[in-house]
C-alpha positions in Angstrom: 0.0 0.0 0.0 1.0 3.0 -1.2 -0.8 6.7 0.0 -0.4 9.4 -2.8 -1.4 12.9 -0.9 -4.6 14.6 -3.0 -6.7 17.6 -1.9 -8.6 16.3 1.0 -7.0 13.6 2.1 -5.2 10.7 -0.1 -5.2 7.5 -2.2 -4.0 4.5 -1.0 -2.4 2.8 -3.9 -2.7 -1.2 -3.5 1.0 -3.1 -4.3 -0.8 -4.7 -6.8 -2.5 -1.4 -8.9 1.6 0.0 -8.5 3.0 -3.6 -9.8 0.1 -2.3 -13.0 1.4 0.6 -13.1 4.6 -1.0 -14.0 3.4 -3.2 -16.5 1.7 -0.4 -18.3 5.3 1.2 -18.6 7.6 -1.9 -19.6 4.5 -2.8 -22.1 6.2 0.5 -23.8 9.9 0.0 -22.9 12.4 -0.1 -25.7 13.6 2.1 -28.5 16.2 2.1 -30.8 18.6 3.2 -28.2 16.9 1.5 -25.1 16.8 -2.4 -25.8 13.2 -4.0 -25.8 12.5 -6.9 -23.4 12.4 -10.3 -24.6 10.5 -12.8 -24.6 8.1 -9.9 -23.9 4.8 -12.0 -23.1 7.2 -13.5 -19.9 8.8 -10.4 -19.0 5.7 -8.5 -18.8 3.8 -11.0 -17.0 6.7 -10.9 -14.2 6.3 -7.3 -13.8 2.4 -7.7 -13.6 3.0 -10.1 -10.6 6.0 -8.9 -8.7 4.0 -7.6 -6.0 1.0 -9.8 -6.1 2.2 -11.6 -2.8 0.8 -8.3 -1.3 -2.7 -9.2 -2.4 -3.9 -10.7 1.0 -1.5 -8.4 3.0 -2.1 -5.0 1.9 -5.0 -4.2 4.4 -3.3 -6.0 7.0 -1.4 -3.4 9.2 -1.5 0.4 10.2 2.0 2.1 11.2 2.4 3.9 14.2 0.4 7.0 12.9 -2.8 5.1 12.4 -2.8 4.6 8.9 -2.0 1.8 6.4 1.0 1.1 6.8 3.6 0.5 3.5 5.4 -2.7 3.2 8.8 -1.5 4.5 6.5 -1.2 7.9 5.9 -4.8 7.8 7.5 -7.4 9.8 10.4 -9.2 8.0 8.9 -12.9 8.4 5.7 -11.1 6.7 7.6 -9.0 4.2 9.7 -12.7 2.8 6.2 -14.4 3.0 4.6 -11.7 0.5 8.2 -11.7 -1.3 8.1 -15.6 -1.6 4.0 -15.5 -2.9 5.2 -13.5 -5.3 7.8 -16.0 -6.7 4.9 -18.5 -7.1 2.4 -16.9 -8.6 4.6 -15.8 -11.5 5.5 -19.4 -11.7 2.0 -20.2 -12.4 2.5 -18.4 -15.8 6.0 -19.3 -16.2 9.6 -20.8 -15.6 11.1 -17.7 -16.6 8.7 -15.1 -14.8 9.0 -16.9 -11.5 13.1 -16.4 -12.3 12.7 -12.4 -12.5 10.5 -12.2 -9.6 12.6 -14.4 -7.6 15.8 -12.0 -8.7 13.8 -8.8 -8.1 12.8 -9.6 -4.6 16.2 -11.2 -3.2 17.2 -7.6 -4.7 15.0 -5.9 -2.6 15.8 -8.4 0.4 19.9 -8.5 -0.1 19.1 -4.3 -0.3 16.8 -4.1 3.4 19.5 -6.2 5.1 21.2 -9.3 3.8 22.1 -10.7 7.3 18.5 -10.2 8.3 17.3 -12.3 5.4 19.5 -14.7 5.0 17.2 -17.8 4.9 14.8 -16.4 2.7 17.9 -15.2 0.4 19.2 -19.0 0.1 16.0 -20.6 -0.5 15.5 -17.9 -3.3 18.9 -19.1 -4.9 18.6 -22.5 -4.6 15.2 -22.2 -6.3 16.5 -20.1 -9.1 19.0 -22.8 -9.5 16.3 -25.1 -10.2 14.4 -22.6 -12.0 17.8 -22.7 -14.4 18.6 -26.7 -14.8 14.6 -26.5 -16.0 15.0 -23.6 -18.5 18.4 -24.9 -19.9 16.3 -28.1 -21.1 14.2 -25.4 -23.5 16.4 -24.4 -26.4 14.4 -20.7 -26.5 14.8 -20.3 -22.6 18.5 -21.5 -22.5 19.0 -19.1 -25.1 17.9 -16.0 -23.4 19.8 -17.0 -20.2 23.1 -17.0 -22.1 22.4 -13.8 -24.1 22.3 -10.2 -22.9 18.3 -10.3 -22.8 18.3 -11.5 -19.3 20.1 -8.4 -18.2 17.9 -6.1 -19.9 14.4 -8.1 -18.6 15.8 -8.0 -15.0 16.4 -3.9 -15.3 13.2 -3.3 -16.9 11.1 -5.4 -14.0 13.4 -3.4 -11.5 13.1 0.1 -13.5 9.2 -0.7 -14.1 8.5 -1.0 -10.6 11.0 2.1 -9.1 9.4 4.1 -11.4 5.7 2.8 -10.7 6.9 3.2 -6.9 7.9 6.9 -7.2 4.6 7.9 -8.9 2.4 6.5 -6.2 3.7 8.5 -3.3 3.7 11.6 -5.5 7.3 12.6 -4.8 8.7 15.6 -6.3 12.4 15.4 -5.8 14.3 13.9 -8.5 15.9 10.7 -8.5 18.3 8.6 -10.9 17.6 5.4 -11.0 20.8 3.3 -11.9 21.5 0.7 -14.8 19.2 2.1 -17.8 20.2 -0.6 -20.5 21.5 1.0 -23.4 22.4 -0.2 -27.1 26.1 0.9 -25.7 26.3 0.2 -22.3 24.3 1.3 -19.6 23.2 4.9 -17.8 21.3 6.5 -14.7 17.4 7.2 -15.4 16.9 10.7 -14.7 13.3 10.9 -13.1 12.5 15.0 -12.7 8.9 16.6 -11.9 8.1 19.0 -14.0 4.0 19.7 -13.5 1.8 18.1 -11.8 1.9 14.5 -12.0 4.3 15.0 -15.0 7.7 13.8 -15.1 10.6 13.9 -17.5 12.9 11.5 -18.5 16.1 11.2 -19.7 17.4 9.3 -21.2 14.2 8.9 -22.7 13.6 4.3 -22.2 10.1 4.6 -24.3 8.7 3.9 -27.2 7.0 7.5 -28.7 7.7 10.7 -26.9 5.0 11.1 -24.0 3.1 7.7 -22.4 0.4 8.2 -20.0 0.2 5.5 -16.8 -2.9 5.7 -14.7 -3.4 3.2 -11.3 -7.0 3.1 -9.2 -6.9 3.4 -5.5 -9.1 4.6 -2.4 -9.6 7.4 -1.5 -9.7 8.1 2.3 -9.8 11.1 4.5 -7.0 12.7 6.2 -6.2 11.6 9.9 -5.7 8.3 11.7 -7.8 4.8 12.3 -8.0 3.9 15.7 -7.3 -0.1 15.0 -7.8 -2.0 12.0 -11.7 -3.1 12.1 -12.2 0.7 11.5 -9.8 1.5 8.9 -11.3 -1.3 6.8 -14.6 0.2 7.6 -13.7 3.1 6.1 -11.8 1.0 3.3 -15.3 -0.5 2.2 -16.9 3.3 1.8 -13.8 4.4 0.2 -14.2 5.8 -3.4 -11.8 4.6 -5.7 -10.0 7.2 -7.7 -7.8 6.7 -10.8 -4.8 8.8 -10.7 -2.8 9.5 -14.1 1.0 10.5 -14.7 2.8 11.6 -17.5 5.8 10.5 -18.8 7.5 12.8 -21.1 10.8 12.7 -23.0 13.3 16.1 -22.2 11.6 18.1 -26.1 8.2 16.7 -24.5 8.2 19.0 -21.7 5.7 22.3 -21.9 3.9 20.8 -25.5 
């Protein structure tokens, strides 16, 4: 859960509607100077479902202020549980989808404190491991292991989703995002805000000039909830809201 601060309170952004988010952008990743993921149908599937271990956790916890509380507030045996239900629902669609989740979220496990996840982080490997003797039987799949495309796929699901995660919360300060693949080497992703719910970037990882990327959530009124019966209560009332961004490439800006 994500809240984005609007007028009057804010939207809570599910994991899931962010992890859409996502998708909508790596559907449109790839230029001729930004390599396109491939297979595509598996790559996008994985960035679909990278947080969809978050389905039945989402309304689960409020932080200390009273409100829903985002998954860094979670508890770490909950956060690796979510992490790991991830993993196997994109292996429900694929091999090579449960490999890029798997990747993406010992990332973001090896990132929040290696030590601290140690276990989960092994499990992960030896499963990818498995994950690996499997795809090397598949002439296609052994193929994009040993080529540069599992590089790229792995930076567009982790790209995807940074970028997904700093529209939610609506931030304004800019950011670079490391490891853009490029048809000669790699770069940071420059993320600036230039209007409201615009943003500029550069180098410019789309197809076209300007892509619009839109994500429903609740909207709920300012203040705290005294325990969780009440805040989903309030969740059940809640209107949803779709909020919409802009990308934009650098020329883009002010048309």
């Amino acid at each position: 859960m994500i809240l984005h601060p609007v007028a009057g309170g804010f939207v809570a952004v599910s994991q899931s509607a962010q992890a859409f988010a996502a998708f909508q952008i790596a559907e449109h990743w790839g230029n001729r100077l930004t390599p396109r993921p491939a297979p595509r149908a598996e790559v996008l599937a994985a960035v679909l479902l990278h947080e969809s271990g978050w389905d039945d956790r989402d309304l689960g916890r409020l932080d200390p202020h009273g409100r829903p509380d985002e998954p860094d507030g979670f508890p770490d045996g909950e956060r690796e549980a979510a992490w790991a239900s991830s993993v196997a629902r994109a292996g429900a669609f694929g091999r090579y989808p449960a490999h890029l989740v798997s990747t993406h979220v010992s990332a973001a496990a090896a990132a929040d404190g290696g030590d601290r996840h140690a276990a989960f982080l092994a499990q992960q490997e030896a499963l990818r491991a498995g994950l690996r003797n499997e795809l090397a039987g598949d002439a296609r799949d052994r193929a994009v292991l040993a080529a540069a495309s599992d590089p790229v796929n792995r930076a567009v699901l982790r790209l995807a989703a940074s970028l997904a995660a700093h529209l939610a919360r609506g931030a304004a300060e800019p950011v670079l995002l490391p490891g853009l693949p490029r048809r000669e080497g790699s770069a940071p992703l420059s993320v600036r805000h230039v209007a409201e719910r615009t943003y500029r970037l550069h180098p410019w990882p789309l197809v076209g000039r300007r892509l619009d990327v839109s994500a429903d959530g609740r909207l709920l009124a300012p203040g705290r909830y005294a325990d969780l019966p009440a805040f989903h209560s309030a969740w059940v009332l809640a209107p949803s809201v779709r909020l919409t961004w802009t990308l934009c490439a650098p020329a883009e800006v002010g048309r």
